[in-house]
N, CA, C and O atoms as a GROMACS GRO file, in nm:
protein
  476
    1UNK      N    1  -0.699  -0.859   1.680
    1UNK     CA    2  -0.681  -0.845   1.537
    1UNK      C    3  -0.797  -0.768   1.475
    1UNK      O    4  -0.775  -0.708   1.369
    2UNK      N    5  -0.930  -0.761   1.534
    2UNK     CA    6  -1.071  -0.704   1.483
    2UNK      C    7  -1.021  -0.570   1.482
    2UNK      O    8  -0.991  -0.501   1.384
    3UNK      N    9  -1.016  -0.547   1.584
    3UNK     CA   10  -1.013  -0.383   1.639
    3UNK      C   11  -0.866  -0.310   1.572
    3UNK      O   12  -0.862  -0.187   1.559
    4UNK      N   13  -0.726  -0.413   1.527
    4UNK     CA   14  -0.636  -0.318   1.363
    4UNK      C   15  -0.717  -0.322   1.260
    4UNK      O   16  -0.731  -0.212   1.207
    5UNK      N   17  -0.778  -0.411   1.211
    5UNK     CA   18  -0.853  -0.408   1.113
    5UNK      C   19  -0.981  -0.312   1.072
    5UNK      O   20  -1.004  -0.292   0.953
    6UNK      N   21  -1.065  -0.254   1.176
    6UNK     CA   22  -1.146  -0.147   1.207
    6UNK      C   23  -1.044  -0.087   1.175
    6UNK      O   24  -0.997  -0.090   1.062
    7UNK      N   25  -0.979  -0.001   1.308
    7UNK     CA   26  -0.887   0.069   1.306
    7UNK      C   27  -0.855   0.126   1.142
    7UNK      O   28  -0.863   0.245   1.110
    8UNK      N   29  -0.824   0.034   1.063
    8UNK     CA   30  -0.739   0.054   0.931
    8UNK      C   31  -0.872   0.101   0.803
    8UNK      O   32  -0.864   0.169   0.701
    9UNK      N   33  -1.007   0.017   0.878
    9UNK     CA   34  -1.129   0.050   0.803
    9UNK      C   35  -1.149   0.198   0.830
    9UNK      O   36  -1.170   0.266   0.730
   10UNK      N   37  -1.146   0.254   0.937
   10UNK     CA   38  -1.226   0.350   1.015
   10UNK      C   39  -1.116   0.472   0.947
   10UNK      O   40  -1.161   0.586   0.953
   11UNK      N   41  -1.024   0.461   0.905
   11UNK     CA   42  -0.885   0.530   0.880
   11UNK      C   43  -0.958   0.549   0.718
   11UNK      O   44  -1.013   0.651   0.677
   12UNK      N   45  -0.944   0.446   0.659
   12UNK     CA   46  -0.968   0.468   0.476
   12UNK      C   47  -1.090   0.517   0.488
   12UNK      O   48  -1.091   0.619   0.419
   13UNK      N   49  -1.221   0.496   0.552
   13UNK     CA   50  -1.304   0.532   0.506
   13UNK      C   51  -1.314   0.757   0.484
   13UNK      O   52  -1.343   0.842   0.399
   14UNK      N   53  -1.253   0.743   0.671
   14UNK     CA   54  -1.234   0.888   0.636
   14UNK      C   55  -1.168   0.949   0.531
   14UNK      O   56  -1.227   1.023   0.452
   15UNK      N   57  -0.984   0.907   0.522
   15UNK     CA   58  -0.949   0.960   0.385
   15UNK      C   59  -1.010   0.940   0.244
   15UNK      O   60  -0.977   1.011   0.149
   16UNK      N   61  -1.097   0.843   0.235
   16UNK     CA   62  -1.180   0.813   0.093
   16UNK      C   63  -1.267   0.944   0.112
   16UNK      O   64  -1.224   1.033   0.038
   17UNK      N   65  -1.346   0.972   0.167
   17UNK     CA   66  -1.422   1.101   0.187
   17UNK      C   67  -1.385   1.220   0.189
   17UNK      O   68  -1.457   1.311   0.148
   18UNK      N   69  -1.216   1.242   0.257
   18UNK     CA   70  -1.190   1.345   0.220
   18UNK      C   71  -1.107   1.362   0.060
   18UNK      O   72  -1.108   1.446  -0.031
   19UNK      N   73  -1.045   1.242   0.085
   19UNK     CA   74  -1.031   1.294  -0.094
   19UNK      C   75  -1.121   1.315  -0.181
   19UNK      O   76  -1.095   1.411  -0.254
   20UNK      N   77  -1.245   1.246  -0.207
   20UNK     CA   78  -1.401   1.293  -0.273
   20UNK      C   79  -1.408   1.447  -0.263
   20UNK      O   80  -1.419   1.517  -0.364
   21UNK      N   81  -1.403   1.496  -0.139
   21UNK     CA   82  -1.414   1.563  -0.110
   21UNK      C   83  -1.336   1.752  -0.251
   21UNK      O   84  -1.381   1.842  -0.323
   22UNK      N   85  -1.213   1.698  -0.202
   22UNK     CA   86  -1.128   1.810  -0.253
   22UNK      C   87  -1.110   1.750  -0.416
   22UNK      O   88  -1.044   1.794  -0.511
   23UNK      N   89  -1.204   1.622  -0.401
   23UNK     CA   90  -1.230   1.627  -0.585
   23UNK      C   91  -1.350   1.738  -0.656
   23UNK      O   92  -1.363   1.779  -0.772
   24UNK      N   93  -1.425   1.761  -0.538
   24UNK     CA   94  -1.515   1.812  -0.548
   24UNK      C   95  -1.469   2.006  -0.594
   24UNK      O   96  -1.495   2.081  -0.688
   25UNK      N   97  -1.382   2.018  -0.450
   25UNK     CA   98  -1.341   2.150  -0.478
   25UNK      C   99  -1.244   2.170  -0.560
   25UNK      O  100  -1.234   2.288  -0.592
   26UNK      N  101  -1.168   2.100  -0.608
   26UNK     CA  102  -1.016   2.138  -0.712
   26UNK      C  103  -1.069   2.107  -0.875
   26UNK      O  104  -1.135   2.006  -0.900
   27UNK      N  105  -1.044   2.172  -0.945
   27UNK     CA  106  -1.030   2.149  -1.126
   27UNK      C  107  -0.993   2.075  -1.127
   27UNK      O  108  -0.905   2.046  -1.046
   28UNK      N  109  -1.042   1.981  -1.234
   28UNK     CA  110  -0.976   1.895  -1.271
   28UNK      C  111  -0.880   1.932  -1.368
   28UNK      O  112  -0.883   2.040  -1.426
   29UNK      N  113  -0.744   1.792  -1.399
   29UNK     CA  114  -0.667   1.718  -1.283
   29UNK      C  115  -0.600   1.745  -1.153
   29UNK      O  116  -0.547   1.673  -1.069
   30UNK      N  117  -0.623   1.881  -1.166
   30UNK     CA  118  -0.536   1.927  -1.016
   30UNK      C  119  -0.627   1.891  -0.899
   30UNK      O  120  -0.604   1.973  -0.810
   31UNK      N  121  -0.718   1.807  -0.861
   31UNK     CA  122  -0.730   1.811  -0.749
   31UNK      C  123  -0.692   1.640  -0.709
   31UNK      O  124  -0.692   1.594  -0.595
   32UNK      N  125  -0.663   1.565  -0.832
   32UNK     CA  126  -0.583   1.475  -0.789
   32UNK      C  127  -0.425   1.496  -0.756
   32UNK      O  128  -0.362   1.442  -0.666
   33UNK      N  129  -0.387   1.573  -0.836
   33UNK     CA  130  -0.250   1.610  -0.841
   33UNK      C  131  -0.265   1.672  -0.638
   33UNK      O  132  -0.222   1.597  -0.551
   34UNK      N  133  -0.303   1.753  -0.616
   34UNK     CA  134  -0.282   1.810  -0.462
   34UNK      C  135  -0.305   1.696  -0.423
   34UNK      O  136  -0.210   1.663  -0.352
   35UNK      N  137  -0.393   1.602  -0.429
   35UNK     CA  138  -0.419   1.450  -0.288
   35UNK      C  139  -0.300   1.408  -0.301
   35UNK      O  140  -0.227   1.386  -0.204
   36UNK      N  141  -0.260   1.391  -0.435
   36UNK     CA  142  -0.114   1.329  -0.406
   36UNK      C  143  -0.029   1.390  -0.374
   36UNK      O  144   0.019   1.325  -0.281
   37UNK      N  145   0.037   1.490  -0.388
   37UNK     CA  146   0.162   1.624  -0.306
   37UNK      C  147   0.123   1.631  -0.137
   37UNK      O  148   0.216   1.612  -0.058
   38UNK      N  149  -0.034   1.661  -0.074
   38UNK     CA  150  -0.021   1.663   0.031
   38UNK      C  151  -0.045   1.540   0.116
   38UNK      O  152  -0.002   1.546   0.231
   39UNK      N  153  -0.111   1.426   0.074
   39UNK     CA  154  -0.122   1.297   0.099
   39UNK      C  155   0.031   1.276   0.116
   39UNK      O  156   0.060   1.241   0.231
   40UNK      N  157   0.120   1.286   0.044
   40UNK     CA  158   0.257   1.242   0.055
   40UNK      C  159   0.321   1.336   0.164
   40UNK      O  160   0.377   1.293   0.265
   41UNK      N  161   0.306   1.490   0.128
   41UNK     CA  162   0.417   1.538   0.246
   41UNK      C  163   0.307   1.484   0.407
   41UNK      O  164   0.370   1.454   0.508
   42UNK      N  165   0.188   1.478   0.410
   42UNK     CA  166   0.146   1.384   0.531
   42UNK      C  167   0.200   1.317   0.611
   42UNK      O  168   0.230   1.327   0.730
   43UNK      N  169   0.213   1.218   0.504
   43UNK     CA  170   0.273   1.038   0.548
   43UNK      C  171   0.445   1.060   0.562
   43UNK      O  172   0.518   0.973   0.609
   44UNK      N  173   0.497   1.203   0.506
   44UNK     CA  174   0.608   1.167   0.573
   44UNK      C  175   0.638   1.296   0.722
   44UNK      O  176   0.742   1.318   0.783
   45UNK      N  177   0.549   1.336   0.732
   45UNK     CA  178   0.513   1.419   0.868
   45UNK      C  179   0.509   1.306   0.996
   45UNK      O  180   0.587   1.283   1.088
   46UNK      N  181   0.368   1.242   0.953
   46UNK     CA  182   0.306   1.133   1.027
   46UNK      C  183   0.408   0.996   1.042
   46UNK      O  184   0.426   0.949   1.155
   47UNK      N  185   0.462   0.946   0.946
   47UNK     CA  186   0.594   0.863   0.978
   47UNK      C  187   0.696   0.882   1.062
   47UNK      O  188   0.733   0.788   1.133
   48UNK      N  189   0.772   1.031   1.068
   48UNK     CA  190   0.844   1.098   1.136
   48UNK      C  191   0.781   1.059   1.276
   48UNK      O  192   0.812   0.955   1.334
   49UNK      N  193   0.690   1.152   1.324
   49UNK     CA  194   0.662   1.208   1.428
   49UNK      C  195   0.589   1.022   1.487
   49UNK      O  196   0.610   1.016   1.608
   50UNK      N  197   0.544   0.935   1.455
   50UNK     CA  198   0.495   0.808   1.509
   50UNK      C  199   0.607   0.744   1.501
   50UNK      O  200   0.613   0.687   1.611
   51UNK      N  201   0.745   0.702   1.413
   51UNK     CA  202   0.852   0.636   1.458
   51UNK      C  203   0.918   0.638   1.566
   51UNK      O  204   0.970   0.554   1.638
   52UNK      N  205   0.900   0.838   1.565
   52UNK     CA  206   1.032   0.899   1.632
   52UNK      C  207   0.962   0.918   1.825
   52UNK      O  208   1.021   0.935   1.931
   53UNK      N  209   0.847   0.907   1.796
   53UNK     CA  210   0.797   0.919   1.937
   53UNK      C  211   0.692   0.794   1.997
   53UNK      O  212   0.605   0.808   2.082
   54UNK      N  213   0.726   0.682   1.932
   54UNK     CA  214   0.708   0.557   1.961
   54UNK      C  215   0.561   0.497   1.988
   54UNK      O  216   0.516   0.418   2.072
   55UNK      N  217   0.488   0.593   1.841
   55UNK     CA  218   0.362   0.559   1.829
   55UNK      C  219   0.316   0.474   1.732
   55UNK      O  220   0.202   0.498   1.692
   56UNK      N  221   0.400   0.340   1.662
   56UNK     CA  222   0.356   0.260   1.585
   56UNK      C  223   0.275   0.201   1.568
   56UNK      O  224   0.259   0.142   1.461
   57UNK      N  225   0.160   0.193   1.709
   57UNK     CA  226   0.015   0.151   1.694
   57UNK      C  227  -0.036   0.218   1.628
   57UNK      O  228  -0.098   0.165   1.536
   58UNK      N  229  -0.038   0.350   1.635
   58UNK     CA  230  -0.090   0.396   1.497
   58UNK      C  231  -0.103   0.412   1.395
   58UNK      O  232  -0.188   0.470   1.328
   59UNK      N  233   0.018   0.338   1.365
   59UNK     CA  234   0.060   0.322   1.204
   59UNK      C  235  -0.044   0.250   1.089
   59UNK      O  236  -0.053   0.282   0.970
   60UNK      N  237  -0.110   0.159   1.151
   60UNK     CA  238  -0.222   0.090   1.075
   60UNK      C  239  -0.314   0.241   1.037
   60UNK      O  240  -0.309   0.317   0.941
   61UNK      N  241  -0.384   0.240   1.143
   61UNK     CA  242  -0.469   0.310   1.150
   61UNK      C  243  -0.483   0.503   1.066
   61UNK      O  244  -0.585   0.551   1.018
   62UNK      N  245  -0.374   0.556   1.074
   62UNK     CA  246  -0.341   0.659   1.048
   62UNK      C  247  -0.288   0.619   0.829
   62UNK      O  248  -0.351   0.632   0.724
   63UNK      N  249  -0.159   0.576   0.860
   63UNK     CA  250  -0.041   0.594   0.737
   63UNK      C  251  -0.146   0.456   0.622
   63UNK      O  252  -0.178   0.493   0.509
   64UNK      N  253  -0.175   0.353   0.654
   64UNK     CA  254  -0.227   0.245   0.600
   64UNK      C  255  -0.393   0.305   0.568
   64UNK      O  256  -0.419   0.352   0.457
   65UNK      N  257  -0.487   0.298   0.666
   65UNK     CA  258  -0.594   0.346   0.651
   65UNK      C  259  -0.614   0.485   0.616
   65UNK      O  260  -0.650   0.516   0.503
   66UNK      N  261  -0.586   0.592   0.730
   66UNK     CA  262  -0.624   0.758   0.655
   66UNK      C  263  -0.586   0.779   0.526
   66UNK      O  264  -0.662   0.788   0.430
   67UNK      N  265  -0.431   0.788   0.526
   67UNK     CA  266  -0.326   0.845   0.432
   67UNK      C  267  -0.386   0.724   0.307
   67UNK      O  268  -0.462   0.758   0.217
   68UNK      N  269  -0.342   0.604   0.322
   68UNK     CA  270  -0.431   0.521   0.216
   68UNK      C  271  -0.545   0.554   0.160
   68UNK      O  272  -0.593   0.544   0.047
   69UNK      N  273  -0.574   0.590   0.251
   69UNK     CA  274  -0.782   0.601   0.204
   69UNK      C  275  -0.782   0.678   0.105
   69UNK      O  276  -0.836   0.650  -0.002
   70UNK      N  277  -0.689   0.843   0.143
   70UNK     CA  278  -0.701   0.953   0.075
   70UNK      C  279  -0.612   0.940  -0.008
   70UNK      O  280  -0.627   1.025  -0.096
   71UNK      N  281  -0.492   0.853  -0.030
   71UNK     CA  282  -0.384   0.909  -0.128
   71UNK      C  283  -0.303   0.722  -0.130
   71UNK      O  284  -0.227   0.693  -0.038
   72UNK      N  285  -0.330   0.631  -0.228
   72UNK     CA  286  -0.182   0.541  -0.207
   72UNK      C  287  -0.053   0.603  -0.268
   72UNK      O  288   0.060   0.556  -0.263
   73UNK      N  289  -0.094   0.718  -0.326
   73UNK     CA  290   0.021   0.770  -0.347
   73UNK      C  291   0.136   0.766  -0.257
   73UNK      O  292   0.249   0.728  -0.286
   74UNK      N  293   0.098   0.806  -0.153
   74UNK     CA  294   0.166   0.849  -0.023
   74UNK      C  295   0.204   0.750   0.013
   74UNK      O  296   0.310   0.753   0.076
   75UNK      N  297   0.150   0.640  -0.005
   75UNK     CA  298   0.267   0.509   0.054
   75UNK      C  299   0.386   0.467  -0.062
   75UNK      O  300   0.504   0.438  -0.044
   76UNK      N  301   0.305   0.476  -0.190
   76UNK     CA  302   0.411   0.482  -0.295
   76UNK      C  303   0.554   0.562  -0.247
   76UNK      O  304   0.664   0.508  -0.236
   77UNK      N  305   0.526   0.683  -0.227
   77UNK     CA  306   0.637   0.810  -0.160
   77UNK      C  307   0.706   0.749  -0.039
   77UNK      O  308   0.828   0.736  -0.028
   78UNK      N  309   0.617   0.715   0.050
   78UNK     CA  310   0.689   0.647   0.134
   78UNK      C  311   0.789   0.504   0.134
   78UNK      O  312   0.892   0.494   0.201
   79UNK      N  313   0.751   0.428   0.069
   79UNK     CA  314   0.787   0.321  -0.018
   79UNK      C  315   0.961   0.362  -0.070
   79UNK      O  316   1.068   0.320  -0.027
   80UNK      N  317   0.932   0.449  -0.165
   80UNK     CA  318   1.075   0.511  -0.241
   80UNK      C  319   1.139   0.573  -0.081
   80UNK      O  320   1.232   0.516  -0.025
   81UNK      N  321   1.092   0.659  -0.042
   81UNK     CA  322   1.176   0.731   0.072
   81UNK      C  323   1.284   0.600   0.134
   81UNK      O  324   1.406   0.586   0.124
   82UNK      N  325   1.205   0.536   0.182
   82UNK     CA  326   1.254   0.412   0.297
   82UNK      C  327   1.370   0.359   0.162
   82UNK      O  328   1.491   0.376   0.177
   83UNK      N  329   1.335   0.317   0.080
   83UNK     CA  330   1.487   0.304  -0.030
   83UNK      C  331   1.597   0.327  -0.059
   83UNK      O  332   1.696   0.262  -0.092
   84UNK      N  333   1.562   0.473  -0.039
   84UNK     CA  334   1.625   0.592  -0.048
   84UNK      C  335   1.710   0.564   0.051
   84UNK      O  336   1.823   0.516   0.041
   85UNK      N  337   1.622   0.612   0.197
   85UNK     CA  338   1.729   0.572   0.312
   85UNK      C  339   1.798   0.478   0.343
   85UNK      O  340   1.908   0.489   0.397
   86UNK      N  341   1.738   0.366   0.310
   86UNK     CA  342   1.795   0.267   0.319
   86UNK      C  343   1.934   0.219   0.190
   86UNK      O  344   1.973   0.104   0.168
   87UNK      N  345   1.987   0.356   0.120
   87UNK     CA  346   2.077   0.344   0.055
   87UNK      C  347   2.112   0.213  -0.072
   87UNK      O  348   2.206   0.145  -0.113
   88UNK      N  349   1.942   0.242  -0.101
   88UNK     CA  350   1.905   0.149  -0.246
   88UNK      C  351   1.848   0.225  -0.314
   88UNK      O  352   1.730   0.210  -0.345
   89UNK      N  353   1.950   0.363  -0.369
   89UNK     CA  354   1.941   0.444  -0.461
   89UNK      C  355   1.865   0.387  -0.564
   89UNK      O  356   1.742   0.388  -0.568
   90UNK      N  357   1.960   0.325  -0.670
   90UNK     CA  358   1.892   0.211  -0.796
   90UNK      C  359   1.733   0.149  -0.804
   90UNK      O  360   1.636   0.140  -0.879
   91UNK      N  361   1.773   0.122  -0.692
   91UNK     CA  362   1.644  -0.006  -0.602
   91UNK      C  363   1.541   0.104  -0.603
   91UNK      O  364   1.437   0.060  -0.650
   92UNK      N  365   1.533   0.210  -0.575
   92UNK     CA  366   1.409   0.325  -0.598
   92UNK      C  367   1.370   0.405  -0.700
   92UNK      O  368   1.256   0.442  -0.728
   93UNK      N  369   1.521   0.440  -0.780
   93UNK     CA  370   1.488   0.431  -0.926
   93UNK      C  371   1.409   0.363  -0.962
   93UNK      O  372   1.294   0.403  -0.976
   94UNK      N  373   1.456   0.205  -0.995
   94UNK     CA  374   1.387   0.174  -1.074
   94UNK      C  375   1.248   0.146  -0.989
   94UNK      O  376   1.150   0.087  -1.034
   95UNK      N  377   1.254   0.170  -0.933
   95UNK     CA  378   1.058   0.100  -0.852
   95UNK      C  379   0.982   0.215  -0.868
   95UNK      O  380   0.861   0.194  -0.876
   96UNK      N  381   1.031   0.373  -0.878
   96UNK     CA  382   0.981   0.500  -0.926
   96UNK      C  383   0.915   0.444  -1.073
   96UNK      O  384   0.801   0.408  -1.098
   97UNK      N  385   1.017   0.452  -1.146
   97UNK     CA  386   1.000   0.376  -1.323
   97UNK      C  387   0.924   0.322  -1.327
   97UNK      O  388   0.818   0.370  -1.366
   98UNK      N  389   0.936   0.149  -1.278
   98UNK     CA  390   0.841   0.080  -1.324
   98UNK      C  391   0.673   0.112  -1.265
   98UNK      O  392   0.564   0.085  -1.316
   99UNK      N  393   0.708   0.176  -1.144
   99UNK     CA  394   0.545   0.192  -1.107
   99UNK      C  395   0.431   0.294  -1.172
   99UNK      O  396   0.309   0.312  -1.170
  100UNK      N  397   0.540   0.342  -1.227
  100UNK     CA  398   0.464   0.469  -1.270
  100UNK      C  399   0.414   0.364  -1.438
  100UNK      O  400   0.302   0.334  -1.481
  101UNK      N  401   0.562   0.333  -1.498
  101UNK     CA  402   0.500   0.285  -1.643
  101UNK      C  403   0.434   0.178  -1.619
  101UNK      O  404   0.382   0.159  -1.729
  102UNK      N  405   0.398   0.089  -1.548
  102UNK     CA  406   0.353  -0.029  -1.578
  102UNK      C  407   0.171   0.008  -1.491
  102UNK      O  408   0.065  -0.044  -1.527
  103UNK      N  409   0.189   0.106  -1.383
  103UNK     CA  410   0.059   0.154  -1.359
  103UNK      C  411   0.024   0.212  -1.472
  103UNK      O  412  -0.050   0.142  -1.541
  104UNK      N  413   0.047   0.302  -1.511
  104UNK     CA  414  -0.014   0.394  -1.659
  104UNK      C  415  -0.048   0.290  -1.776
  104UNK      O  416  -0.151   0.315  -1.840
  105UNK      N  417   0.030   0.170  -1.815
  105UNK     CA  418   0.015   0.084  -1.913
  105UNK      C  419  -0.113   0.004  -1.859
  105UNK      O  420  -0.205   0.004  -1.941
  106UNK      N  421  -0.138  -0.061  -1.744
  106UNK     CA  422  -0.192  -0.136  -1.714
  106UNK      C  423  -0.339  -0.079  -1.700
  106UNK      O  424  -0.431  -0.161  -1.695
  107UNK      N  425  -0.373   0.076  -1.695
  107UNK     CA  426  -0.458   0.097  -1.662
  107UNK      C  427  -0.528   0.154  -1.848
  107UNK      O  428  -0.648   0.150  -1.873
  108UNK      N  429  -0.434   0.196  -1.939
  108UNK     CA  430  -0.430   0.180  -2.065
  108UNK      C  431  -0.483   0.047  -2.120
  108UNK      O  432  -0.568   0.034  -2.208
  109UNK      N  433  -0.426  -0.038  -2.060
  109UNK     CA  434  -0.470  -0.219  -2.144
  109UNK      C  435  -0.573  -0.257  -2.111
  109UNK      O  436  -0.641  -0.324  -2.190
  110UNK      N  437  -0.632  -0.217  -1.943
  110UNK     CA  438  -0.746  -0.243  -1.937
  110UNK      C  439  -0.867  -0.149  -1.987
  110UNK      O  440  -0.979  -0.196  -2.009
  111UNK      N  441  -0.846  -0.054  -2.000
  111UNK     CA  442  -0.980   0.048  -2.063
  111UNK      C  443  -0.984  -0.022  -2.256
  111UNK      O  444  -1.092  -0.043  -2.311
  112UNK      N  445  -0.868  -0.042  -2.315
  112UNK     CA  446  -0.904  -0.112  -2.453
  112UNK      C  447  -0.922  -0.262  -2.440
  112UNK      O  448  -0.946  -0.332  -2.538
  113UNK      N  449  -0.911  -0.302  -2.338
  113UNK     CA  450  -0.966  -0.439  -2.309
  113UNK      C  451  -1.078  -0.449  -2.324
  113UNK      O  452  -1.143  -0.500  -2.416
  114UNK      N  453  -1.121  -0.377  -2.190
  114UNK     CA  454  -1.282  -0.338  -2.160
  114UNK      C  455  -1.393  -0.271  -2.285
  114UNK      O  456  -1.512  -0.296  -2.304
  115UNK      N  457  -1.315  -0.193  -2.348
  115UNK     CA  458  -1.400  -0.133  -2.499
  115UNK      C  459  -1.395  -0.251  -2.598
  115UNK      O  460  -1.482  -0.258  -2.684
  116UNK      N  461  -1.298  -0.345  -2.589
  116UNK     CA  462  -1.336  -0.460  -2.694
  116UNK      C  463  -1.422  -0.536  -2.685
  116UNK      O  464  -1.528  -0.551  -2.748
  117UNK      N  465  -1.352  -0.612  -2.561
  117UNK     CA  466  -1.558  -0.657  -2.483
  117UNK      C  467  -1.642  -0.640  -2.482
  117UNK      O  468  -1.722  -0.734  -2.477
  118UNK      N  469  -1.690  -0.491  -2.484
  118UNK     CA  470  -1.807  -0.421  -2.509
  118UNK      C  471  -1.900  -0.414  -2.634
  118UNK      O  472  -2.017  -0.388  -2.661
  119UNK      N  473  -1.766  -0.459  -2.707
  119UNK     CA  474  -1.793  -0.434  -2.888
  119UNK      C  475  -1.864  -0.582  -2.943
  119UNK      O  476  -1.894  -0.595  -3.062
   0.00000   0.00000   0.00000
């Protein structure tokens, strides 16, 4: 159990660095906007090719840790995909919807939270 757990550490830490990274080189907001577009077409490269050729040990390590590290977008994407396929059209609608509004709200309530407190 130590050595998925590394594994999944050793994974985020790299993608945390490389996303820093291309925060560094991209304008802002676009260099979040690219972590998330290529973080996502990634994880569904890397999903493909580890399902389909029966490398799910890597799945921690790679899709959870790398792709995590650098993008949860990309599991978000992946998340809806598997919905999708799994022919819970609706069911991904709305989990598109709410994640997006209730992330954006939530991160809204806490910054005027936090400024009231302050006050």
């Amino acid at each position: 159990m130590f050595a998925l757990f590394f594994q999944v550490a050793l994974g985020g830490a790299i993608g945390a660095v490389a996303r820093y990274m291309i925060g560094l080189l991209v304008i802002f907001p676009f260099g979040t906007m690219a972590v998330n577009v290529v973080g996502s077409f990634l994880m569904g490269v890397a999903w493909v090719m580890m399902t389909e050729r029966g490398l799910e040990r890597w799945m921690p390590g790679v899709l959870t840790g790398l792709l995590g590290g650098f993008t949860t977008f990309s599991a978000f994407s992946l998340d809806t995909f598997r919905l999708v396929d799994d022919g819970r059209i609706l069911a991904a609608g709305g989990y598109v919807l709410a994640t997006v509004l209730l992330s954006v709200l939530a991160l809204f309530v806490a910054i005027a939270l936090t400024r009231f407190a302050q006050v």
